[in-house]
N, C-alpha and C positions, 0 to 999 in steps of 0.2 A: 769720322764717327758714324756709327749705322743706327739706327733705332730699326724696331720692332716696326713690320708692316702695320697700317692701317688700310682698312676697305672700307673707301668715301659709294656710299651709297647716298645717290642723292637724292632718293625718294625717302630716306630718315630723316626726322624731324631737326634730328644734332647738325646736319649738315645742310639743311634746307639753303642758310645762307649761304653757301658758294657758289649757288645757281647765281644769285645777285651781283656777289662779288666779281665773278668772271663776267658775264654779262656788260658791266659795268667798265671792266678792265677793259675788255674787248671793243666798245663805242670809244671810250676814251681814247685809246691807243691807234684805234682806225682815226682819228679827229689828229691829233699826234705827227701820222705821216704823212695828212695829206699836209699837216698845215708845213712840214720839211717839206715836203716835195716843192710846194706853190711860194714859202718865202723865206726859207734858207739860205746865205748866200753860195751856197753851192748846188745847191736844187737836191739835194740827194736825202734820204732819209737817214734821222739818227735817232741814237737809243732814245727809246719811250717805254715808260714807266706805266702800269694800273697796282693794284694795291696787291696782289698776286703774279701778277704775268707782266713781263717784260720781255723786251723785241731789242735785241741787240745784234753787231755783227758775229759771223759764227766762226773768222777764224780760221775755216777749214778749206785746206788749196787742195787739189787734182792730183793726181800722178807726176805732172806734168811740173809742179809747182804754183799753176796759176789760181788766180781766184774767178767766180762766176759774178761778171754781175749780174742786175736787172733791171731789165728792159721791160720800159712799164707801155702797152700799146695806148693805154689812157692818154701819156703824155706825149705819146711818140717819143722818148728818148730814154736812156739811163737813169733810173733812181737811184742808182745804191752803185758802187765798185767793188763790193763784195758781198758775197751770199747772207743774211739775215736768219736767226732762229730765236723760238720762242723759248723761252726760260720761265719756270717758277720762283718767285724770289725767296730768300728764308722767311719773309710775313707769313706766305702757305704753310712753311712748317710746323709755327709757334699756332697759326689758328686752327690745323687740325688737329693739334694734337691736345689744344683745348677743347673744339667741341668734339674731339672723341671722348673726353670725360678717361682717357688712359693715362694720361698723367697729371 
């Protein structure tokens, strides 16, 4: 299904909250991997959830078929065995399309 664009301007007042919410999403979710990295039984990072944004794996191999891990220099070793991306969850949807006041 598609819906009609919205333009999140975040210096309007309807949108002021998303500064917070991501914000928020973003400490949370940094707090999230370190605590995978440090007591995980695998040491590795996994999906971690903020009330908008979510970090899950991404799924996506090479030409080659392979996946990328990462190699964090913080820990000296592998964090992850495959590539990581950032997602919006459908909460982003239902609240802007609240505080646009378009539907």
């Amino acid at each position: 299904m598609f819906l009609p664009s919205i333009h999140i301007d975040l210096r309007k007042p309807e949108f002021a909250g998303l500064r917070n919410i991501w914000r928020n999403d973003y400490c949370s979710i940094c707090k999230q991997l370190r605590d995978h990295i440090e007591h995980s039984s695998d040491g590795f990072i996994h999906t971690s959830n903020g009330t908008h944004i979510q970090v899950r794996s991404k799924y996506a191999r090479d030409s080659s078929g392979n996946y990328h891990p990462i190699y964090s220099n913080v820990y000296g070793r592998y964090v992850s065995n495959k590539n990581r991306a950032f997602y919006f969850q459908k909460q982003f949807v239902y609240d802007i399309r609240r505080m646009s006041g378009l539907y």
